[in-house]
N, C-alpha and C positions, 0 to 999 in steps of 0.2 A: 358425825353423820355417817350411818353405813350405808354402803351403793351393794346393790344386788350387781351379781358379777353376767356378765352376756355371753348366752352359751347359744349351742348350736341348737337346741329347740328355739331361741326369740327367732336367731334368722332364717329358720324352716316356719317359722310362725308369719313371720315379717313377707317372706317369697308366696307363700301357699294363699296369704289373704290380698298381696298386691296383684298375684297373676291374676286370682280367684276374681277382682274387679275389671281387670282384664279384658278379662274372658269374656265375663259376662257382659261387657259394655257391649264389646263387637258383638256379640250373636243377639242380642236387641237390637243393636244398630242395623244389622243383614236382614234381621226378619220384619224389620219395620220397612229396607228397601224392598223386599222383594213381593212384598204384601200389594205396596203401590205399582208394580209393574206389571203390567198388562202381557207380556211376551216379547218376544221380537220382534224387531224393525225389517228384516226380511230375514226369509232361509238359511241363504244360505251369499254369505257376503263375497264370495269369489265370482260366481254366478252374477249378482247384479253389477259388479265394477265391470263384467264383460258385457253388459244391457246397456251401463249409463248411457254411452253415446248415440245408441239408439232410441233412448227416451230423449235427452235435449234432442234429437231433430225432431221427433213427435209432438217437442213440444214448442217446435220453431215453426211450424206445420199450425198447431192451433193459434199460435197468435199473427200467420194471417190471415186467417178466418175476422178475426173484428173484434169478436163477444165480449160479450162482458158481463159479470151477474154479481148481485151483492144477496148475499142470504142473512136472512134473520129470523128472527122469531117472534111472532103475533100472540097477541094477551093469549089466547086460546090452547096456544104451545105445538099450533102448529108453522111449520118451515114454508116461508113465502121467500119469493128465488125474481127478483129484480132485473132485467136483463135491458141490455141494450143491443142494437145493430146484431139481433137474434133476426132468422127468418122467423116465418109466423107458423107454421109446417115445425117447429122443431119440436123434438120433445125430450122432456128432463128427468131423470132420475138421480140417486143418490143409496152412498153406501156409510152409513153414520158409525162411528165406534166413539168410546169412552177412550180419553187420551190417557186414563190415569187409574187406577183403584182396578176391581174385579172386570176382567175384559166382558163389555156389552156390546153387541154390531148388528147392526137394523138393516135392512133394506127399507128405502121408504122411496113412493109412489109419489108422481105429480100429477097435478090435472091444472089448466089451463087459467085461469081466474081472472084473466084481461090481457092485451094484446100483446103485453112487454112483462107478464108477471103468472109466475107458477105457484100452486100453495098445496102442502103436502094434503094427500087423504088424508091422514092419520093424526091425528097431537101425535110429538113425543115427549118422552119422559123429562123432567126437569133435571137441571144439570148442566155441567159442560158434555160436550161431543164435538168430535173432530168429523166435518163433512165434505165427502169426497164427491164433488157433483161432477153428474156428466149431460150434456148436452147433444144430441144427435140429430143429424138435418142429413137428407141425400147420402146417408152414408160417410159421411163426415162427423168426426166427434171431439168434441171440446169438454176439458176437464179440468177442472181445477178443486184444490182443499180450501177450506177455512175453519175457524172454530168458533161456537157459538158457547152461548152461558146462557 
């Protein structure tokens, strides 16, 4: 039996096609993350660590206010906003984005729909959305996220 002898072309052969898979795994693997990412989380992250402690109090400030709202979504597709120990004077808004894929970010409108419950003007789109509601009474304002499907 004769063996072929292992020159320096198999192991430029051998390096050229293992890096070559490499390579190519990472930059599919980057372009598939970055595909699903919407942008960033804030500007500029020096800037918000000098905010945080002034959001927790803002937001020790809204819980003792009372509120409380559950959001969902009605066959229709539009956002109906549940509240409790809300005044009756208050009124709701919301700032909706896609938590994931091509960034989408709505403003959407409420109107009154029963004593304890808001429902958007509008359907929105089907999907996930990450919903940033705000609540406003006397100048007083309550806010909180949640995320619908």
């Amino acid at each position: 039996m004769m063996r072929k002898e292992f020159t320096g072309r198999h192991m430029t052969a051998i390096l050229v096609v293992g890096f070559g898979i490499v390579f190519a795994v990472n930059f599919t693997m980057a372009a598939l993350a970055t595909e699903g990412f919407g942008g960033v989380v804030v500007e500029n992250s020096y800037v918000a660590s000098q905010k945080y402690n002034g959001w927790l109090e803002e937001a020790r400030e809204q819980d003792k206010l009372g509120y409380n709202a559950e959001i969902a979504r009605d066959n229709d597709g539009h956002l109906v906003v549940s509240t409790t120990d809300v005044p009756n004077f208050a009124t709701a808004s919301a700032e909706i984005r896609r938590p994931l894929g091509t960034p989408d970010a709505r403003t959407v409108k409420f109107e009154r729909s029963g004593p304890d419950e808001f429902r958007s003007s509008d359907p929105i789109p089907a999907g996930r959305w990450t919903v940033r509601l705000t609540l406003r009474n006397s100048g007083k304002v309550w806010a909180r996220e949640a995320h619908i499907s």
